[in-house]
C-alpha positions as CSV (number, residue, x, y, z in Angstrom):
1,X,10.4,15.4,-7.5
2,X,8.0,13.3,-8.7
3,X,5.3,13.9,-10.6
4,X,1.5,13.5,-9.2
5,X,-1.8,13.9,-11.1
6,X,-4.8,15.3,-9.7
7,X,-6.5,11.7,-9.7
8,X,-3.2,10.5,-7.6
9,X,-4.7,13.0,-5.2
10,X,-7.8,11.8,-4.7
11,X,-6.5,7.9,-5.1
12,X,-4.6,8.9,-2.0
13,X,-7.5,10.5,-0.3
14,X,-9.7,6.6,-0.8
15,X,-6.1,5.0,0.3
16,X,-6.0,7.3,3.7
17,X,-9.6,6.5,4.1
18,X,-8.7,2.6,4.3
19,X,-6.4,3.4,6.4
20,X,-8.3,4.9,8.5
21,X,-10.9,2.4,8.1
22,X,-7.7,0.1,9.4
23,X,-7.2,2.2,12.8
24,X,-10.4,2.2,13.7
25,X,-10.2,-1.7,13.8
26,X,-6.8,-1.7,15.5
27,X,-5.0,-2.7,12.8
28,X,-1.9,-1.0,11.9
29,X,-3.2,1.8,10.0
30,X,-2.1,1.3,6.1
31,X,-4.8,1.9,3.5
32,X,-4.6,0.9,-0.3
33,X,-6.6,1.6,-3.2
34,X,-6.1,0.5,-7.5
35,X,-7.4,2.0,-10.1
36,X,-8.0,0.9,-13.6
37,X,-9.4,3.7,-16.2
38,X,-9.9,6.2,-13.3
39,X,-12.2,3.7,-10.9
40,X,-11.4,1.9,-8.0
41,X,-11.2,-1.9,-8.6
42,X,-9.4,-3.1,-5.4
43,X,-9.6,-1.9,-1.6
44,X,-7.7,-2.9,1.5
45,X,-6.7,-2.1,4.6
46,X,-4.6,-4.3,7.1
47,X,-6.5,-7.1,8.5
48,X,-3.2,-9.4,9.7
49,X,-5.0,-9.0,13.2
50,X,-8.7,-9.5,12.4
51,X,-7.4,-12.4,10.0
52,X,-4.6,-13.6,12.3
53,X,-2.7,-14.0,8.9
54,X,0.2,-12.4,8.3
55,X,-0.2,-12.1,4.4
56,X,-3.1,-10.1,5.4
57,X,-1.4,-6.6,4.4
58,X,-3.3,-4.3,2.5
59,X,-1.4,-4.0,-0.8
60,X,-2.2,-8.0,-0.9
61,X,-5.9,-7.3,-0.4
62,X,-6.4,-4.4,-2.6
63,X,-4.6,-7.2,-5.5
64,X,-6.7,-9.5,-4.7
65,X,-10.1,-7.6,-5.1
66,X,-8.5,-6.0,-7.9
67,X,-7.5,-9.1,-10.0
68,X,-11.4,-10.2,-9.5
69,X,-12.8,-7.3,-10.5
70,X,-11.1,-6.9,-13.5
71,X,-11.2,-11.0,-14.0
72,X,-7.2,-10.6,-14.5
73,X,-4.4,-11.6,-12.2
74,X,-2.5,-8.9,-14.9
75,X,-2.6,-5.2,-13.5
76,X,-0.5,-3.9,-16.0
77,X,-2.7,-0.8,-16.8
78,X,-3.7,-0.1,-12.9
79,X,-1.8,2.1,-10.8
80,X,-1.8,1.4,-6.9
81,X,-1.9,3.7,-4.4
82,X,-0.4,2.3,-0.3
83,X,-0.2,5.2,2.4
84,X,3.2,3.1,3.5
85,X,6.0,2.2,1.3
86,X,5.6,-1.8,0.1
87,X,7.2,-4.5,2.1
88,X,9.0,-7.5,0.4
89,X,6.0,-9.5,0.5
90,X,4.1,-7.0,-0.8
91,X,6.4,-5.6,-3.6
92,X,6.9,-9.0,-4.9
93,X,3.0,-9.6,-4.9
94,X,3.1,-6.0,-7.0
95,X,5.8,-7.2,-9.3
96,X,4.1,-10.7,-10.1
97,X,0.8,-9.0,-10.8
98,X,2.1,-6.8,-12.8
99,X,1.5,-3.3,-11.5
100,X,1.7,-0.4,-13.9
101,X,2.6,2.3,-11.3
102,X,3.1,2.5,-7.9
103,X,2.3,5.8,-5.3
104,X,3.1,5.9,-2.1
105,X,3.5,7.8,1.1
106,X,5.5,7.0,3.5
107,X,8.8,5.7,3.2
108,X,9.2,2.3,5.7
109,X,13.0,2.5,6.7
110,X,12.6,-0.5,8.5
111,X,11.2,-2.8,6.4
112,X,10.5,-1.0,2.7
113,X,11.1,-2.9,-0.1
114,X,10.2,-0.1,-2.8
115,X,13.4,1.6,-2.4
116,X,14.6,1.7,1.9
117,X,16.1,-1.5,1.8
118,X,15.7,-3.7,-1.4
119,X,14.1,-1.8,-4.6
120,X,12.1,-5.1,-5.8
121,X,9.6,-3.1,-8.1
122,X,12.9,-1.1,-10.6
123,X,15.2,-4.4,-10.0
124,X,16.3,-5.0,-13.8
125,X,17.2,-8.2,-13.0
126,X,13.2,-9.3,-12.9
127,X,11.0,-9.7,-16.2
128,X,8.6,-6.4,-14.5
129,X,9.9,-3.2,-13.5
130,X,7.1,-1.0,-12.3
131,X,7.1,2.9,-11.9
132,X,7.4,4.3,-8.3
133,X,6.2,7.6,-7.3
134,X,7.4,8.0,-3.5
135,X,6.1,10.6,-0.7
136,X,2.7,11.2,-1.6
137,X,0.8,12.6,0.9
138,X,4.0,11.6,2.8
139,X,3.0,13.6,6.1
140,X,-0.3,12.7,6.6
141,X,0.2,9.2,6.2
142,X,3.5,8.9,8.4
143,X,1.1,10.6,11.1
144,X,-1.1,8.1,11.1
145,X,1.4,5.8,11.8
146,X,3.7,7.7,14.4
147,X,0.2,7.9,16.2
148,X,-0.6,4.6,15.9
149,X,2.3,3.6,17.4
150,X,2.9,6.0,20.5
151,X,-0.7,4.7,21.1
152,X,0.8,0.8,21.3
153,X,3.6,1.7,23.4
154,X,1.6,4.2,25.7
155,X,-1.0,1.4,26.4
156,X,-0.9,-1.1,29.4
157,X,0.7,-4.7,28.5
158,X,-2.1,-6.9,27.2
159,X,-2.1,-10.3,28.6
């Protein structure tokens, strides 16, 4: 089992929050926080619909706020915290900034890159290997999600 600190709890509580923050905007609902010396330096939610960009995921957001706060595109002493397990786009992005550690929630059989269905982030063949701490708050954030998606496939066809 892994290990969590009491500040992954509460990095997980700002990460739900965003994702949250992401339903209420009908996105798909994953949040993401980093933090650097116990603060917050990067925030996002998905936006691919509100952006209509597909790069738009919140892991990609949350590294991009964070790289200007901190005036780095190195987050080697951050730790990032995604309610949904990092896709390939997203784990590379966490790789090539440099990501300390890595918690997450849900696992993504479908398309998880952190572990599911490639394991870019522990790869040894890459010059970054970043520590993953899986299933936190794994519950809550797959509700979200499950929810999220009845919802889409309850709803009337849009067109």
């Amino acid at each position: 089992m892994p290990f969590f600190l009491k500040d992954d709890e509460d990095a997980m509580n700002s990460a739900l929050a965003q994702a949250r923050t992401g339903l209420d905007e009908g996105e798909v609902p994953v949040g993401c926080v980093i933090v650097h010396d116990g603060v917050i330096v990067g925030r996002g939610h998905n936006q691919v619909e509100r952006l209509k960009d597909a790069t738009a995921h919140a892991e990609i957001v949350a590294i991009g706020a964070a790289s200007t706060a901190l005036d780095s595109w190195r987050l080697s002493e951050c730790t990032l915290y995604v309610t949904l397990e990092p896709c390939a786009m997203c784990a590379g992005a966490i790789v090539l900034a440099r990501v300390g550690r890595v918690v997450f929630g849900a696992l993504d059989p479908k398309a998880g890159a952190c572990g599911s269905l490639r394991d870019f982030p522990r790869d040894p063949r890459l010059n970054h290997r970043v520590v993953l701490l899986p299933r936190a708050r794994e519950a809550e954030c797959g509700e979200l999600l499950t929810r999220w998606f009845a919802a889409k496939r309850a709803a009337p066809p849009s067109g």
